[in-house]
TIMI-2910 file (N, C-alpha, C, CB; in pm, 1 decimal, decimal comma, always signed):
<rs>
+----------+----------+----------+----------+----------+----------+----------+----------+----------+----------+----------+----------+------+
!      n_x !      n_y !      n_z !     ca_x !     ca_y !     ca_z !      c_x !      c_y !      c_z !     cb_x !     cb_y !     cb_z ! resn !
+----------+----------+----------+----------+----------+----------+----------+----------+----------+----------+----------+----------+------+
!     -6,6 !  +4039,2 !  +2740,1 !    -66,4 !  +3965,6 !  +2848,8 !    +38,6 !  +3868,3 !  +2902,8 !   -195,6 !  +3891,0 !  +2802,4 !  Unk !
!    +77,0 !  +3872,2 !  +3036,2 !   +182,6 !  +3767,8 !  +3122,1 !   +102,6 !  +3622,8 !  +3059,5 !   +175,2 !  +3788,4 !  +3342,7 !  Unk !
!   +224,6 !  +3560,4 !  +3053,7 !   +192,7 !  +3365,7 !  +3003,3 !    +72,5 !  +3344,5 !  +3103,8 !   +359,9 !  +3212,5 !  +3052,7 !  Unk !
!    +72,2 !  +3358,6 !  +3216,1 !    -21,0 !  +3321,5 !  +3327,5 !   -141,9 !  +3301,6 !  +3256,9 !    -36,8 !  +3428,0 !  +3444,4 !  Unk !
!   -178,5 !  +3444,7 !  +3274,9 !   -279,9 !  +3455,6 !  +3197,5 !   -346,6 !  +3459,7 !  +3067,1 !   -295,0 !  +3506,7 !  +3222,1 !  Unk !
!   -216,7 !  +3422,4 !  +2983,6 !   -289,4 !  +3411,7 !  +2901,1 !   -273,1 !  +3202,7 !  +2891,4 !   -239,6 !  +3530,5 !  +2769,8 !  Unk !
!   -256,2 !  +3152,3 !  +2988,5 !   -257,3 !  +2969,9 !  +3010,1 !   -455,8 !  +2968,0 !  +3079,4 !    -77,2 !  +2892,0 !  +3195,9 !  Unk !
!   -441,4 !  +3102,5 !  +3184,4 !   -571,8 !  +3046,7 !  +3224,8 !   -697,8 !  +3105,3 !  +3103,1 !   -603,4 !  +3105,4 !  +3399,0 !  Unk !
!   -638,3 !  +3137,6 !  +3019,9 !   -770,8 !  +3186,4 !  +2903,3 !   -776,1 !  +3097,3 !  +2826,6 !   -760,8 !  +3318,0 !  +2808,2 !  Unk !
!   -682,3 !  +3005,6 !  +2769,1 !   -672,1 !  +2909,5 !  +2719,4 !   -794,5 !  +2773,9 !  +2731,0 !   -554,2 !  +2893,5 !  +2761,5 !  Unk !
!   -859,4 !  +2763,4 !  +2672,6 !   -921,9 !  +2684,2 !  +2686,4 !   -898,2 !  +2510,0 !  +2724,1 !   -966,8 !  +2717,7 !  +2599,5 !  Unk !
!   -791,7 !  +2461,4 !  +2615,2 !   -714,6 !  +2367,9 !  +2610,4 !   -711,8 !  +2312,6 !  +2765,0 !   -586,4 !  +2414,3 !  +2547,4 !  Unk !
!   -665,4 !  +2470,1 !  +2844,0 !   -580,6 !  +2426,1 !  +2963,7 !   -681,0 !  +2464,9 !  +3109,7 !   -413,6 !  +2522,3 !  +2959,3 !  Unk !
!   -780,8 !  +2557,1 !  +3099,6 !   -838,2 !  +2544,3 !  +3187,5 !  -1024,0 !  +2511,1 !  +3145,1 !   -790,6 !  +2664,1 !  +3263,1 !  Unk !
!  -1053,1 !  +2411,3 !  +3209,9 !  -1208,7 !  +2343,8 !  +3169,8 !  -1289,8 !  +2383,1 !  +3212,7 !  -1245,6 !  +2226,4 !  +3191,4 !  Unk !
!  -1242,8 !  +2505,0 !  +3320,8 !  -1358,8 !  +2550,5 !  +3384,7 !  -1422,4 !  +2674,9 !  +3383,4 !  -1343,7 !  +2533,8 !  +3488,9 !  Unk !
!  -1337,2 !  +2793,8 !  +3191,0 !  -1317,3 !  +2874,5 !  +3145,7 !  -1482,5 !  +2928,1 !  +3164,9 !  -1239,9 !  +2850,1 !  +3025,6 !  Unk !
!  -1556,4 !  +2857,1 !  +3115,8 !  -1695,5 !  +2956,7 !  +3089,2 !  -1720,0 !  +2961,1 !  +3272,1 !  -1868,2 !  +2858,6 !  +2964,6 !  Unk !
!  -1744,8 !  +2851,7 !  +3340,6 !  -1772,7 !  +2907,4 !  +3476,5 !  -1708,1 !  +3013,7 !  +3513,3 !  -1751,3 !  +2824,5 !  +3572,0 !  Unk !
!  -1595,2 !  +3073,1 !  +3498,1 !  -1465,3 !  +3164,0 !  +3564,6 !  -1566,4 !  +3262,1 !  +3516,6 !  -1273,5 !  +3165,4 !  +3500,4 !  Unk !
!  -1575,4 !  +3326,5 !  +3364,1 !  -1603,0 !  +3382,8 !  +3335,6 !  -1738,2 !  +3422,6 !  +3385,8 !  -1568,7 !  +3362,8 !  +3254,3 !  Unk !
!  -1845,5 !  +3341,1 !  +3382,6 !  -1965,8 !  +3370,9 !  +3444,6 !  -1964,5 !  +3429,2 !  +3615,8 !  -2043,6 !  +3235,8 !  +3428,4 !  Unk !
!  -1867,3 !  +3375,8 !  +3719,9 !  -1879,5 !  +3393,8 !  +3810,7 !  -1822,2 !  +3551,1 !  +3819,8 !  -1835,1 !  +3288,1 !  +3874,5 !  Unk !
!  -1752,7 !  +3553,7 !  +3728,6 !  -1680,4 !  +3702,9 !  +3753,6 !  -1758,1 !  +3829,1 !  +3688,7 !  -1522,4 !  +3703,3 !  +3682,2 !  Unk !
!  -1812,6 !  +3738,8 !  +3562,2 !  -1961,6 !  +3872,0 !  +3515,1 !  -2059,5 !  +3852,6 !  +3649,0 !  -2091,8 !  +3815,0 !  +3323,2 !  Unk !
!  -2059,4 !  +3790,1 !  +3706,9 !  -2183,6 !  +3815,8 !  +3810,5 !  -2184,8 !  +3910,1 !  +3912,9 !  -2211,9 !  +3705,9 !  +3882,2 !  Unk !
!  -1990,0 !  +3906,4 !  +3960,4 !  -1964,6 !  +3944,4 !  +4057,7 !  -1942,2 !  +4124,0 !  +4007,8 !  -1849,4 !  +3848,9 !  +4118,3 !  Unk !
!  -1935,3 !  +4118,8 !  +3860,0 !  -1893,4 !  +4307,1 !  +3803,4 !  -2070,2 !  +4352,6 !  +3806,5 !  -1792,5 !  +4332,0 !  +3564,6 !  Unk !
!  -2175,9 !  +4260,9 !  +3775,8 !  -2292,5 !  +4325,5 !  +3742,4 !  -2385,4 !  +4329,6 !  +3932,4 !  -2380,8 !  +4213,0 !  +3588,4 !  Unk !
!  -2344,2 !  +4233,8 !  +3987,8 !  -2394,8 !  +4241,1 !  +4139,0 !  -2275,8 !  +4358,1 !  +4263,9 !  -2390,2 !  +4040,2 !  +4196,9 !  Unk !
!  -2224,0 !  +4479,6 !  +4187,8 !  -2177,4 !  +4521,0 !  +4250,5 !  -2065,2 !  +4461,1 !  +4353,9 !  -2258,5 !  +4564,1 !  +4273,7 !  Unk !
!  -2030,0 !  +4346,6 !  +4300,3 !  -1935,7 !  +4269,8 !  +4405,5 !  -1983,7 !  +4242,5 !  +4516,8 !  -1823,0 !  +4331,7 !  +4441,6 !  Unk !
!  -2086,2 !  +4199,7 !  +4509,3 !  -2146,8 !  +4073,2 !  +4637,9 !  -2137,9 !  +3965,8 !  +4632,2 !  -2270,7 !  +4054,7 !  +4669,5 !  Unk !
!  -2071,2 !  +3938,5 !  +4700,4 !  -2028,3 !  +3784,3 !  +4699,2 !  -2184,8 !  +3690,3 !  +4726,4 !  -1894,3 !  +3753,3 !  +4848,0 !  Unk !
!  -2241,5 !  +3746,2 !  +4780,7 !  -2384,5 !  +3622,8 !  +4815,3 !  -2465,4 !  +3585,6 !  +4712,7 !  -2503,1 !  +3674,5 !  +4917,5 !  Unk !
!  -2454,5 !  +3750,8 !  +4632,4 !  -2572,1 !  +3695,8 !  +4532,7 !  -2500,7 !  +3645,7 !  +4419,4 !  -2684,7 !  +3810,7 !  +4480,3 !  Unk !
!  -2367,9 !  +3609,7 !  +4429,6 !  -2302,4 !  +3465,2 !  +4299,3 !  -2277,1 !  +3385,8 !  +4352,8 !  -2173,7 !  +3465,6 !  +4205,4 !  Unk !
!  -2314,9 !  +3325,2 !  +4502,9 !  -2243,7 !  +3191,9 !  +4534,0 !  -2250,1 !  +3069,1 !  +4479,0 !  -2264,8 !  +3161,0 !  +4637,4 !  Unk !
!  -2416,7 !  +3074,1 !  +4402,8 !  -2400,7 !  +2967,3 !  +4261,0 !  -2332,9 !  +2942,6 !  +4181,4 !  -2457,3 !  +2968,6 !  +4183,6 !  Unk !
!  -2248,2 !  +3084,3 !  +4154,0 !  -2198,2 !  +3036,4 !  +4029,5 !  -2022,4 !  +3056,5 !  +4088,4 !  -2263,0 !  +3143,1 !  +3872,1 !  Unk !
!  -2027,0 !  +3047,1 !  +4219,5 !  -1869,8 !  +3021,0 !  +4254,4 !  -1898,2 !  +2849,8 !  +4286,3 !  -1795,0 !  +3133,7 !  +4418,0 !  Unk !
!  -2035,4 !  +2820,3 !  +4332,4 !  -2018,7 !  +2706,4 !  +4370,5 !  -2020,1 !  +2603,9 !  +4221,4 !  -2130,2 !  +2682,9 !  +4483,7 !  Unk !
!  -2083,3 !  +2669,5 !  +4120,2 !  -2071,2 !  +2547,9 !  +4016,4 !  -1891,4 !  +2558,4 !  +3951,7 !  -2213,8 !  +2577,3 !  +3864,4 !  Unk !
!  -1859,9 !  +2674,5 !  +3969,6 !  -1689,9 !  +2634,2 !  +3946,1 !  -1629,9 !  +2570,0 !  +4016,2 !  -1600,6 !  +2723,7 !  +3944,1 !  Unk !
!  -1617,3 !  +2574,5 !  +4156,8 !  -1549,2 !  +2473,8 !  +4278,9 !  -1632,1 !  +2340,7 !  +4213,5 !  -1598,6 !  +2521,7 !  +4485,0 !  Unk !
!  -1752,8 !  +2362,7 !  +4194,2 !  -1772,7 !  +2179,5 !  +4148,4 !  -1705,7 !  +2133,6 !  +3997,4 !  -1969,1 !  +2135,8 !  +4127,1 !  Unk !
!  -1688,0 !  +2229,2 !  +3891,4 !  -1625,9 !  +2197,0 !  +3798,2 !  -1509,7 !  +2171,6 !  +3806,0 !  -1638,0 !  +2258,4 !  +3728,5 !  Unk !
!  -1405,7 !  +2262,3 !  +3879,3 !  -1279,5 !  +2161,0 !  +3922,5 !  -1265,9 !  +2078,5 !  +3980,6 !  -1201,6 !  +2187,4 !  +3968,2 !  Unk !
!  -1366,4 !  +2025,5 !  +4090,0 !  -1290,0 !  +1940,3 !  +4151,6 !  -1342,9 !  +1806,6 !  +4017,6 !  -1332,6 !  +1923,5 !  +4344,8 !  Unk !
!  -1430,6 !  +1841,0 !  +3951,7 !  -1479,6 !  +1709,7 !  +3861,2 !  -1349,3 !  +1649,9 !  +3773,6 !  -1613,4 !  +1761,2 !  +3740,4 !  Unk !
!  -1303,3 !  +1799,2 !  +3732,2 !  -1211,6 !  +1787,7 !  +3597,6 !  -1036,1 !  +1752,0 !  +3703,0 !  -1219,3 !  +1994,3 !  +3471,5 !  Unk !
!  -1022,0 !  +1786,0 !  +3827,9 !   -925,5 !  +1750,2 !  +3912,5 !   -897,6 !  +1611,4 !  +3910,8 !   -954,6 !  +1790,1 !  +4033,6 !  Unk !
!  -1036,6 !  +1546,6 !  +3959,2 !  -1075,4 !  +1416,0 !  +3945,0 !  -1058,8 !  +1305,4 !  +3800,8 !  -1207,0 !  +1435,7 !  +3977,2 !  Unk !
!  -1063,5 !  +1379,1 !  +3739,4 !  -1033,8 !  +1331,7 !  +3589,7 !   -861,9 !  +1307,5 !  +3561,7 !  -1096,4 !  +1463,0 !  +3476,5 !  Unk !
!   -837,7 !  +1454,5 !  +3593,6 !   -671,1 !  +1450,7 !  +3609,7 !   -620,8 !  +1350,4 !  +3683,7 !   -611,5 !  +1570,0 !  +3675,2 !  Unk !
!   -628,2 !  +1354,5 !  +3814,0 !   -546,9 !  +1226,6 !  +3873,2 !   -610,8 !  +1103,6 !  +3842,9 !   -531,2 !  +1228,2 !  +4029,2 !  Unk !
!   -687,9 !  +1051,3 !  +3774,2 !   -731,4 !   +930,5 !  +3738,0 !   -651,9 !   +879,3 !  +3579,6 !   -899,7 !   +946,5 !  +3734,3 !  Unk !
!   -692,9 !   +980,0 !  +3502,5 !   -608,5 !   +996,9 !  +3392,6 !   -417,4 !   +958,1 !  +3452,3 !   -645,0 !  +1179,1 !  +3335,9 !  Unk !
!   -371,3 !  +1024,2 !  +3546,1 !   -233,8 !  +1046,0 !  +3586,5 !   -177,6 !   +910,3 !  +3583,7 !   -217,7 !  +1116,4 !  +3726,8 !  Unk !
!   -315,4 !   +854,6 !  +3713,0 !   -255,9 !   +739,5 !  +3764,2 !   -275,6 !   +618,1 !  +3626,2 !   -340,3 !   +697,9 !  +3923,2 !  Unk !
!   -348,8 !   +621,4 !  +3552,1 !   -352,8 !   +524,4 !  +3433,6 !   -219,6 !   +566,7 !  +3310,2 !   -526,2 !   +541,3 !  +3358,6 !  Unk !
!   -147,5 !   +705,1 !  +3377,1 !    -32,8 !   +696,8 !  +3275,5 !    -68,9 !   +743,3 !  +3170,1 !    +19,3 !   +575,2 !  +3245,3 !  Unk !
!   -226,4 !   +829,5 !  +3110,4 !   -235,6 !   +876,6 !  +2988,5 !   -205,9 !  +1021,9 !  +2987,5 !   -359,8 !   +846,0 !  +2935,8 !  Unk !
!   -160,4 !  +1059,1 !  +2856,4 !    -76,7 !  +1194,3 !  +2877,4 !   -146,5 !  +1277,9 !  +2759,1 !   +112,1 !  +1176,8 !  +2857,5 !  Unk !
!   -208,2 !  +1400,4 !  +2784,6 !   -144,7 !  +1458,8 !  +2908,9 !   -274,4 !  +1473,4 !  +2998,2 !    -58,4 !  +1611,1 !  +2881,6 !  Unk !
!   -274,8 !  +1436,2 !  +3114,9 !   -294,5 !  +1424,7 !  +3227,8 !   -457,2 !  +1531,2 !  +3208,6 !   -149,0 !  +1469,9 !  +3325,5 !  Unk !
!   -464,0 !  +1622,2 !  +3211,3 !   -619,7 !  +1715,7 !  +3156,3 !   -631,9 !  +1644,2 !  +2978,3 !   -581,7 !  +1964,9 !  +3149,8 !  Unk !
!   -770,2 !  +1626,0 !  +3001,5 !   -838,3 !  +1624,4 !  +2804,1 !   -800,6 !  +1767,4 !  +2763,8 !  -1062,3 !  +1605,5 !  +2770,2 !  Unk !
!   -794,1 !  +1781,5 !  +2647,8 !   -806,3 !  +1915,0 !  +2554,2 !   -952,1 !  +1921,2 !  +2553,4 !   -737,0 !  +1908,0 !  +2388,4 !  Unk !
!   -976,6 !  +2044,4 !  +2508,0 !  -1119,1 !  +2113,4 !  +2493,0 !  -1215,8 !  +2011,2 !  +2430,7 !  -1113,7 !  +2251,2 !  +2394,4 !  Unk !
!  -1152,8 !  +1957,1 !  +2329,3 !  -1227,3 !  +1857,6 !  +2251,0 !  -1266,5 !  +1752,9 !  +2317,9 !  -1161,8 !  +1810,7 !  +2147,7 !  Unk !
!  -1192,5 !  +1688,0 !  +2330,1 !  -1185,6 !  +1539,9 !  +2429,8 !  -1283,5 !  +1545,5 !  +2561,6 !  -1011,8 !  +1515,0 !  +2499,4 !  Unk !
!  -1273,7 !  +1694,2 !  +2625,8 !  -1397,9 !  +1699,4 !  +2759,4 !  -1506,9 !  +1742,4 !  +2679,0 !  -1373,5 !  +1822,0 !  +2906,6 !  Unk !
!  -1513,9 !  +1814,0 !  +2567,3 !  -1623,1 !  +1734,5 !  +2528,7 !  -1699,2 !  +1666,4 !  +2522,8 !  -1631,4 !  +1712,7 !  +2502,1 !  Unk !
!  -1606,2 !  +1522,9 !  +2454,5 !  -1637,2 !  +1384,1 !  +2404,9 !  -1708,9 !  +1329,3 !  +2518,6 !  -1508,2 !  +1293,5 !  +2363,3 !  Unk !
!  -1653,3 !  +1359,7 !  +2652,3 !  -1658,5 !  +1328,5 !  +2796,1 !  -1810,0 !  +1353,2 !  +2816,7 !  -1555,2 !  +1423,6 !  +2894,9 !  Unk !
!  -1792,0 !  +1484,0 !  +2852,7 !  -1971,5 !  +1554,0 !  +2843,2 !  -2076,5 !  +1485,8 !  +2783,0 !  -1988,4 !  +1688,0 !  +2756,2 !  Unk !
!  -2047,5 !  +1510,3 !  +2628,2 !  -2129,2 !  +1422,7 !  +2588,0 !  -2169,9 !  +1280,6 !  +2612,5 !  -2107,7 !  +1428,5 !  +2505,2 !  Unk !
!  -2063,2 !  +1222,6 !  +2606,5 !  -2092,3 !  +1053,5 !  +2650,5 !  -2199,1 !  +1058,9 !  +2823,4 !  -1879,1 !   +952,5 !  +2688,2 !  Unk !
!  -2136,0 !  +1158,4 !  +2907,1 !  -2219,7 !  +1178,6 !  +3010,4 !  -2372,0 !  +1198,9 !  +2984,6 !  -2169,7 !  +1283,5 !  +3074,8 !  Unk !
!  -2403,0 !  +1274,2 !  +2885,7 !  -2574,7 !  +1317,6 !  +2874,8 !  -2566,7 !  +1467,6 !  +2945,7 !  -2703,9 !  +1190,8 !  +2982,4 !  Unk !
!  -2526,2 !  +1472,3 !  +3060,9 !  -2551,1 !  +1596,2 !  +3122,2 !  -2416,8 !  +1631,6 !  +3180,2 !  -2667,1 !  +1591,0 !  +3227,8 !  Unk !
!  -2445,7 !  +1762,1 !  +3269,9 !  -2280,0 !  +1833,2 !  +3318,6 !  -2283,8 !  +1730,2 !  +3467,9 !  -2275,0 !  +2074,6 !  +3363,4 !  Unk !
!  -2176,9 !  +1720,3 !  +3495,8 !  -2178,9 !  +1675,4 !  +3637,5 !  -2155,8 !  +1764,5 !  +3725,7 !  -2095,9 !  +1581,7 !  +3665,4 !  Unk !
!  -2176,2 !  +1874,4 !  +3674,2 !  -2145,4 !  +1993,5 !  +3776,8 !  -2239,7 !  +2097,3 !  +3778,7 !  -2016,3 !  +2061,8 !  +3750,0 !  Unk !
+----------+----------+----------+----------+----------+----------+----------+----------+----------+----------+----------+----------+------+
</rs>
């Protein structure tokens, strides 16, 4: 598997792994219609821009590295109560 892909399977590195995955089982079992998954493209566009948002806030306070690990958005989540996305 090219590094690429195997960075975006990575959990560590991308937060928005189970959405990806869901939007793309939706799109193999709906015959590739885009209309009937726009939920679940739209809860990934909202999961990055959440975890984007995290990143440059994180950036600008100088803590490294810049995305939480799997664990840490966790910690996040949880302390939230619910998903923000």
């Amino acid at each position: 598997m090219p590094l690429v892909a195997r960075r975006l399977r990575d959990p560590d590195i991308n937060p928005c792994l189970s959405e990806s995955d869901a939007s793309t089982r939706c799109m193999d079992e709906n015959n590739y219609d885009r209309e009937r998954c726009s939920t679940y493209f739209l809860k990934y566009k909202n999961c990055r821009k959440f975890w984007n948002s995290v990143m440059v806030k994180r950036r600008e306070n100088g803590v490294k590295p810049p995305m939480p690990t799997a664990v840490e958005r966790d910690e996040i989540l949880g302390a939230m109560g619910k998903m923000p996305y």
